[in-house]
KEKE-3310 file (N, C-alpha, C; in steps of 0.2 Angstrom, whole numbers, plus 5000, padded with zeros to 4 digits):
npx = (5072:5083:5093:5090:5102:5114:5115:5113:5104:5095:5083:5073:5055:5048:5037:5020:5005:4991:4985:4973:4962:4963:4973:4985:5000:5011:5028:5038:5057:5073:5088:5098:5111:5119:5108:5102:5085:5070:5057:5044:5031:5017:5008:4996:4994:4988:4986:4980:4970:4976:4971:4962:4961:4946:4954:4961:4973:4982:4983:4991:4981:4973:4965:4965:4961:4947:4942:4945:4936:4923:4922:4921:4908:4900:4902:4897:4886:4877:4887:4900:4916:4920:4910:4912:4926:4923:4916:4922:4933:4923:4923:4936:4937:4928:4932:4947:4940:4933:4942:4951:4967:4967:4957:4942:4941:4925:4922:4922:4919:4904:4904:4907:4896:4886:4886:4885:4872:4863:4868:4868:4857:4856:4874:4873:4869:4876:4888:4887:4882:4893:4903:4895:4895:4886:4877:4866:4849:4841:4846:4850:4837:4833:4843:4837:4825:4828:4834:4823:4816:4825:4824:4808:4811:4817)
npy = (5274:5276:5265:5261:5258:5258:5266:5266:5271:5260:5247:5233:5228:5217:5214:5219:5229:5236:5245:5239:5252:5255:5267:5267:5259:5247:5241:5231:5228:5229:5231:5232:5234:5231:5219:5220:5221:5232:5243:5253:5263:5271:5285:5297:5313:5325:5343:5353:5373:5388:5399:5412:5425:5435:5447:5448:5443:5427:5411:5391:5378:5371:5357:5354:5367:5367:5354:5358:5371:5363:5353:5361:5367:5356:5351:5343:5337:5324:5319:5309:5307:5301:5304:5318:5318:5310:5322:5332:5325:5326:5342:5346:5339:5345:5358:5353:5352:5364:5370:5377:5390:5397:5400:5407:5410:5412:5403:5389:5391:5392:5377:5371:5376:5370:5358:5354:5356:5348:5337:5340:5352:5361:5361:5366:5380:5383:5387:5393:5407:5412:5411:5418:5430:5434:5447:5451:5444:5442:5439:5425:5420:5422:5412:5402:5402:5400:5385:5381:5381:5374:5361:5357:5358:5345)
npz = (4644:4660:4668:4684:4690:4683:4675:4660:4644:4639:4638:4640:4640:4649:4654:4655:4664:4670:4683:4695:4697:4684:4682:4681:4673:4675:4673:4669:4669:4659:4660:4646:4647:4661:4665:4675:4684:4684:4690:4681:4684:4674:4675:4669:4667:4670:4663:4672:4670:4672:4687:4689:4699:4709:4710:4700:4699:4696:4699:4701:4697:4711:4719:4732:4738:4733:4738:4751:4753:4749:4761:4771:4768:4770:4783:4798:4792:4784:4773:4766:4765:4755:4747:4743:4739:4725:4722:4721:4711:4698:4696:4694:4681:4673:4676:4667:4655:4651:4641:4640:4644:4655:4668:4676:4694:4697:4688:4692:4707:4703:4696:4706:4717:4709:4711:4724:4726:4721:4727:4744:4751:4761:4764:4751:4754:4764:4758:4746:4753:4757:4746:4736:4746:4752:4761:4768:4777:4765:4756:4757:4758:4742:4740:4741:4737:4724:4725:4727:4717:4707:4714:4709:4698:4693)
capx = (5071:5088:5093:5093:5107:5121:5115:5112:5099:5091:5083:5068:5052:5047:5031:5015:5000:4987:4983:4968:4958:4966:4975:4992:5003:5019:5030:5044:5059:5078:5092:5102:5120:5119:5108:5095:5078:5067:5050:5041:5026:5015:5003:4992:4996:4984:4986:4976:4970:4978:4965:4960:4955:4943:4959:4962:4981:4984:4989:4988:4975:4973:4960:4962:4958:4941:4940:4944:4927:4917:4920:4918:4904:4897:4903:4890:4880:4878:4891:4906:4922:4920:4903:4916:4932:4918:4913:4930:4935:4920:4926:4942:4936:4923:4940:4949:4936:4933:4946:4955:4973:4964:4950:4940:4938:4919:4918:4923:4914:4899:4902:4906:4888:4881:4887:4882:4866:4863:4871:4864:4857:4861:4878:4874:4866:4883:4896:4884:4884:4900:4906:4894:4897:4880:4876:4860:4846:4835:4849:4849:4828:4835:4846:4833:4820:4833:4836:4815:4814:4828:4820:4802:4811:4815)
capy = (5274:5273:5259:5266:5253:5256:5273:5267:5272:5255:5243:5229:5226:5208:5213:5225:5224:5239:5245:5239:5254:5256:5273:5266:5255:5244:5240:5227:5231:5222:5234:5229:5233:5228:5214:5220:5221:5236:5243:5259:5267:5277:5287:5299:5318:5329:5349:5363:5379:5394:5400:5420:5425:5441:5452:5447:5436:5420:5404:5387:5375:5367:5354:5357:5371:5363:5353:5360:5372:5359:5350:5366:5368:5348:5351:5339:5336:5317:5318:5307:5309:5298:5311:5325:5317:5312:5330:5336:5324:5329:5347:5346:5338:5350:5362:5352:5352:5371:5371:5387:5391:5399:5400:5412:5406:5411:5395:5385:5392:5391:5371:5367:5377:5365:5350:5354:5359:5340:5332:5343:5360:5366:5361:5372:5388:5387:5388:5398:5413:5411:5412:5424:5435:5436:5453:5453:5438:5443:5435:5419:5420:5422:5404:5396:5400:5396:5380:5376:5381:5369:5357:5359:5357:5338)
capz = (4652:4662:4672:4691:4693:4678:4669:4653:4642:4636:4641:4638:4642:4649:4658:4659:4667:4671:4689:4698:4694:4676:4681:4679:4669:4679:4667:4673:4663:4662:4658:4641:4648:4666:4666:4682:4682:4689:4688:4681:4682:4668:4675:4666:4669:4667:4664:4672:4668:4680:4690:4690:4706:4708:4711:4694:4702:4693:4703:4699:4701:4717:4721:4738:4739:4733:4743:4759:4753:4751:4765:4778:4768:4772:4790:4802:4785:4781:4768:4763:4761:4746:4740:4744:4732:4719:4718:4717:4704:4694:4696:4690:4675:4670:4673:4660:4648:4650:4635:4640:4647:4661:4671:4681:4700:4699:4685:4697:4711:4700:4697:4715:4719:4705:4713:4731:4723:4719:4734:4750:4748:4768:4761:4746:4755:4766:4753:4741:4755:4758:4739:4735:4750:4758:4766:4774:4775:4758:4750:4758:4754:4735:4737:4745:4732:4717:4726:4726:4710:4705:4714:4707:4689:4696)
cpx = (5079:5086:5094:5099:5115:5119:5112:5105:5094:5088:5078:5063:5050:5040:5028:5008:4998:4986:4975:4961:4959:4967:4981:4994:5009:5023:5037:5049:5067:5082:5098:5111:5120:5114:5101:5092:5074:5060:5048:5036:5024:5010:5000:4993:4994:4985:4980:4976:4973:4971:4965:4957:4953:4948:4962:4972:4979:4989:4986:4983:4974:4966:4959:4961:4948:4938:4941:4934:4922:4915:4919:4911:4900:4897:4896:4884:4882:4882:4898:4912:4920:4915:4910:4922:4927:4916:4919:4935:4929:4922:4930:4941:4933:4930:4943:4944:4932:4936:4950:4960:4972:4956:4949:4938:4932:4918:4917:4918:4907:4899:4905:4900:4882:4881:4884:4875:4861:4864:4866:4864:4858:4868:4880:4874:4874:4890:4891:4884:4891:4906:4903:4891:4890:4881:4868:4854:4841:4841:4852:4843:4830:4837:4842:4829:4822:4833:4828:4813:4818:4828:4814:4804:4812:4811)
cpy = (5272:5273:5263:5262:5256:5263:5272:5266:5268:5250:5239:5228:5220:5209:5219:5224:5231:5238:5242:5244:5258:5263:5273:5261:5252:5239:5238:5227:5226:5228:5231:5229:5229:5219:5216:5222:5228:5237:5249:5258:5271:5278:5293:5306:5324:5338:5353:5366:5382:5397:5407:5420:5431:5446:5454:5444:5430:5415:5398:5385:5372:5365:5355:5360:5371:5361:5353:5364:5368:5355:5354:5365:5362:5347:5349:5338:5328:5318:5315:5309:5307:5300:5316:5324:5316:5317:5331:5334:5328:5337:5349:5341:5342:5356:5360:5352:5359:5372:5377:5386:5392:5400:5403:5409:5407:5404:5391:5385:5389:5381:5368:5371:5371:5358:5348:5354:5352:5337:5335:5349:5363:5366:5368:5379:5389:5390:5393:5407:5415:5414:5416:5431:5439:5442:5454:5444:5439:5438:5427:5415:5419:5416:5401:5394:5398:5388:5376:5374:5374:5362:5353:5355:5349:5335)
cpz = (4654:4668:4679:4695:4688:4675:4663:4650:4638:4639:4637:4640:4644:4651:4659:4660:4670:4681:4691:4695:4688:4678:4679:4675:4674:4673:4672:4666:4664:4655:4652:4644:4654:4669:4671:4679:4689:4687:4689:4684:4679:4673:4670:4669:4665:4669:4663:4670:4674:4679:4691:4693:4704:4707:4705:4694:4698:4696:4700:4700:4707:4719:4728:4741:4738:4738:4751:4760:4754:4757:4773:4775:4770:4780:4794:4799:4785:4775:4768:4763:4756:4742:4740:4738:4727:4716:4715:4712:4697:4692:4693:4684:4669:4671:4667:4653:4646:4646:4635:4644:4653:4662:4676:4688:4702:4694:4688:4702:4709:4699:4704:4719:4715:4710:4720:4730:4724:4725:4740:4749:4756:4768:4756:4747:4759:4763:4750:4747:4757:4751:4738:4742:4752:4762:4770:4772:4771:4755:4751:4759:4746:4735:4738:4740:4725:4719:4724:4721:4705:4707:4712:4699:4689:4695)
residu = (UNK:UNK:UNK:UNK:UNK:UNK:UNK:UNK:UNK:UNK:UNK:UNK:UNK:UNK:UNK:UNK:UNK:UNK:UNK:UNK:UNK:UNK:UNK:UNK:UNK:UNK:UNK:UNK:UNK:UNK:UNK:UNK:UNK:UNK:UNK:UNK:UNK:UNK:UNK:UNK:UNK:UNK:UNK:UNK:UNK:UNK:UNK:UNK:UNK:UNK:UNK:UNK:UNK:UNK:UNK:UNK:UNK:UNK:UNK:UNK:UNK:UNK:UNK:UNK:UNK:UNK:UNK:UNK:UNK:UNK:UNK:UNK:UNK:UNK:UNK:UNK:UNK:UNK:UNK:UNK:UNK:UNK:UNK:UNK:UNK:UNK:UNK:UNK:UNK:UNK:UNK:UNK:UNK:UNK:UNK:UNK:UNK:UNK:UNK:UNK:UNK:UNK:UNK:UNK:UNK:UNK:UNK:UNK:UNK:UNK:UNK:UNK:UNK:UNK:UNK:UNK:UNK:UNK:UNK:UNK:UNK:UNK:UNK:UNK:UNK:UNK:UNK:UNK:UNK:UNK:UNK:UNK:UNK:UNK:UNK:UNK:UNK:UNK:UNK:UNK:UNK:UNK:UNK:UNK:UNK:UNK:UNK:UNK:UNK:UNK:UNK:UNK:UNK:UNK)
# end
């Protein structure tokens, strides 16, 4: 680590001690040449897949891109910000453990239809015609009855 006081590339540890919700590490530290004391952070630095939109383009991942979806789709729904970030962490997990460089933006789509699925289905029917590009209302009869079915199986 260098000192952001003297430059030099050594120093020692005196003190660490774990964030609140154990995401971080703070790490009080005491520069070997100059004497001062300052203070990191480690946090945890997770890599995405690139995301393959329909057009077949590649951009990164972006959660909020997410969650902006899900939360037009929750719009005057009893839902949370904090159901809405718990989805979109869950999200971007099931991305990371999708095990591939990249990912198709229907995966994704498909588990943010899952998770609404579960949370609030008026929720679900607005993003799912939305995502899957609804053309007439037979096919907002088809989510309706995927939805009873999914709830029957409950």
């Amino acid at each position: 680590m260098k000192c952001p006081f003297c430059g030099f590339e050594e120093d020692r540890v005196l003190d660490s001690r774990s964030s609140r919700d154990k995401t971080e590490i703070r790490r009080r530290r005491q520069c070997i040449n100059c004497g001062r004391r300052f203070t990191t952070r480690e946090t945890i630095v997770l890599s995405f897949p690139a995301v393959i939109k329909k057009s077949g383009a590649r951009e990164p991942f972006d959660s909020e891109k997410i969650r902006n979806g899900i939360k037009k789709a929750c719009e005057k729904r009893p839902i949370g910000m904090e159901q809405i970030n718990d989805m979109v962490k869950r999200i971007e997990q099931y991305c990371i453990e999708y095990g591939e460089n990249e990912i198709p933006s229907s995966v994704i789509g498909e588990f943010v239809m899952e998770e609404l699925k579960n949370i609030d289905h008026v929720a679900y029917v607005r993003f799912a015609s939305v995502y899957k590009e609804f053309k007439d209302p037979s096919q907002f009869m088809e989510a309706l009855k995927q939805l009873r079915n999914h709830k029957n199986k409950k």
